[in-house]
Phi, psi and omega in degrees: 000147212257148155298136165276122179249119173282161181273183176314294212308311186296344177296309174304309183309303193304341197276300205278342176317309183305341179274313191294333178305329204275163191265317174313347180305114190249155181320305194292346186294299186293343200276310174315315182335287172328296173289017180285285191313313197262005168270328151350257186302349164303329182264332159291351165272301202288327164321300198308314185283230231017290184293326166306298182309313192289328166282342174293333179305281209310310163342277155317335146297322172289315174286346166292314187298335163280352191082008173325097182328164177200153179277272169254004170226071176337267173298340145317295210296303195295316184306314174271353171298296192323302189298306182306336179264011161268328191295296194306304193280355172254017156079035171272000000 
């Protein structure tokens, strides 16, 4: 059986739920909620590229430094192999 990974959307609704149970809840409340939720997630995708780019650097520096070939665009080339293997492992 396959693990379940919920998505962003579901993640927020379960967040906002948790808010909407209090009854005391004013409009400007849920409205924080929200923006709570999206400074979140703003700030986990830039962690997320950020730590990409920085292993794609170390990477790259590594295959240089062994002399690895490339072809006439090196550092294109390599960046989208990089991005397709993030891609791969996170079963995207």
């Amino acid at each position: 059986m396959a693990e379940f990974t919920p998505t962003t959307d579901e993640i927020e609704a379960r967040w906002m739920e948790g808010f909407e149970g209090d009854a005391g809840a004013s409009k400007a409340d849920r409205l924080e909620r929200y923006d709570q939720f999206q400074r979140w997630l703003a700030e986990h995708d830039a962690k997320v590229r950020a730590d990409a780019l920085r292993e794609a650097h170390a990477d790259l520096q590594a295959y240089t430094d062994a002399g690895a070939p490339f072809g006439h665009r090196p550092v294109e080339d390599f960046l989208l192999s990089r991005a397709d293997h993030i891609e791969k492992e996170a079963g995207l």
